[in-house]
Structure formats: C-alpha cells, structure tokens
C-alpha positions in Angstrom: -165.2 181.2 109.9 -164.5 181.3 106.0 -161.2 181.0 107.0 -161.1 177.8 108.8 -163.1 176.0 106.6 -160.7 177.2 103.7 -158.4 175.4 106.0 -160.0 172.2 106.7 -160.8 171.8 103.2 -156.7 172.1 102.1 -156.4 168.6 100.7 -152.4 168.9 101.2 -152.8 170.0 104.8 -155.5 166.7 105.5 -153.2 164.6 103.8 -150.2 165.6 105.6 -152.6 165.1 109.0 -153.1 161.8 107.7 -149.5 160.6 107.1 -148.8 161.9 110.2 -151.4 160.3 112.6 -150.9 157.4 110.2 -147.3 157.3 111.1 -147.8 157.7 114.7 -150.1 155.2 115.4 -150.9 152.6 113.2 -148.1 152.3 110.8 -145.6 148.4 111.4 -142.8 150.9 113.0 -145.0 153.6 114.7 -143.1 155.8 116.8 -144.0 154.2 120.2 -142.3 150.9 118.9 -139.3 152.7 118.1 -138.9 154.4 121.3 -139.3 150.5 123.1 -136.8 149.4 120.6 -134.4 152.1 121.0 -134.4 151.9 125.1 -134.0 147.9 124.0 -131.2 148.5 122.2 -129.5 150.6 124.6 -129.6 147.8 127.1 -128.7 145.4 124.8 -125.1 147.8 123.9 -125.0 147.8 128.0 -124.9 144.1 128.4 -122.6 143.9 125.3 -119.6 146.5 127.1 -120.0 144.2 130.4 -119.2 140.8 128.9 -116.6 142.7 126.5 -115.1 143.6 129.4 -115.3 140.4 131.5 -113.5 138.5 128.4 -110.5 141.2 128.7 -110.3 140.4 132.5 -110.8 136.8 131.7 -108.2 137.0 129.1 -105.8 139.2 131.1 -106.1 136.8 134.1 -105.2 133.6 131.9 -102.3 135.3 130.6 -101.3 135.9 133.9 -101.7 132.4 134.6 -99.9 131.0 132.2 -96.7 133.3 131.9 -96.4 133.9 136.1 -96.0 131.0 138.8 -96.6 133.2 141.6 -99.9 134.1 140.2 -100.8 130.7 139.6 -100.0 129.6 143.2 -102.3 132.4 144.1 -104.8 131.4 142.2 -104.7 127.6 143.3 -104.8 128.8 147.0 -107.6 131.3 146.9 -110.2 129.6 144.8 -109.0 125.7 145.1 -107.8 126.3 149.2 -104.4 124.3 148.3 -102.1 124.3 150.1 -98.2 123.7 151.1 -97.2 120.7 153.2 -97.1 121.9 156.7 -99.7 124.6 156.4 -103.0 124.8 158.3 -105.9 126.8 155.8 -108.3 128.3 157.9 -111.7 129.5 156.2 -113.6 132.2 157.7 -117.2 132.7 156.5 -119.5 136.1 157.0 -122.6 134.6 158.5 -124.5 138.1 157.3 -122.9 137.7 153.6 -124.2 134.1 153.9 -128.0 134.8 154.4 -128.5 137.3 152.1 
C-alpha cells in the first residue's frame, strides 16, 4: 500500500499522465484528429495519382491526334459518328447499360 501511494504521489509520473491524457484528448492536434487527417490525406494522394494519370492519357491521346491522321479519323468516327460519303453508320445501344 505504501508503495502505491509512493507512486501516485511521483510528481514526474502525474505530470507525464497529464501530458499524455492532455495530448490525447484535448490538445488542437489530439491524436484522433490526426488519424482523420491522415486517412484524409491518403485519399486526397489517391485522387491526386488518378487525375495525374488521366492528364498523361489526355496528353498522350492529343499527341496522337495531332501527329497521326488515321487516329484522328478514328477519333472523328467514334465519338462525333462522321462519316465517309457513301457509308451508312449504324448505332447500337445496350438497353441494360442504358437503365442503369
């Protein structure tokens, strides 16, 4: 019993308790916002490496645009449905793509 109380009486030990608890739960950048910010963050990085990669592809395709006719042509007919005199375009839709 002596013991214990010798202890809880350790003004370095209650201290350190206090900075602890103090920095666990009521300090401006307690732990628990940290974690939130760090999973935050992580998404954030995650979003970034998408678009990076979207402007490569968007990039790589322009290029591809500019320096290639063929691709161009391609390009014209699959998103603008040109086409060359004489041809017929036909458009098939997926009903089930459609109502989802």
């Amino acid at each position: 019993m002596k013991k214990i109380t010798t202890i809880i009486s350790n003004k370095y030990l209650l201290a350190g308790l206090f900075f602890i608890v103090w920095m666990l739960f009521f300090d401006q950048r307690d732990y628990f916002q940290q974690k939130e910010r760090m999973a935050e963050l992580q998404k954030l990085e995650a979003k970034k490496k998408y678009y990076q990669e979207q402007i490569e592809k968007a990039k790589k395709e322009l290029a591809d645009l500019q320096n290639d006719p063929a691709a161009l042509e391609k390009f014209a007919r699959e998103r603008y449905l040109m086409k060359r005199d004489g041809e017929d375009v036909y458009i098939i839709e997926d009903s089930l793509a459609a109502t989802k």
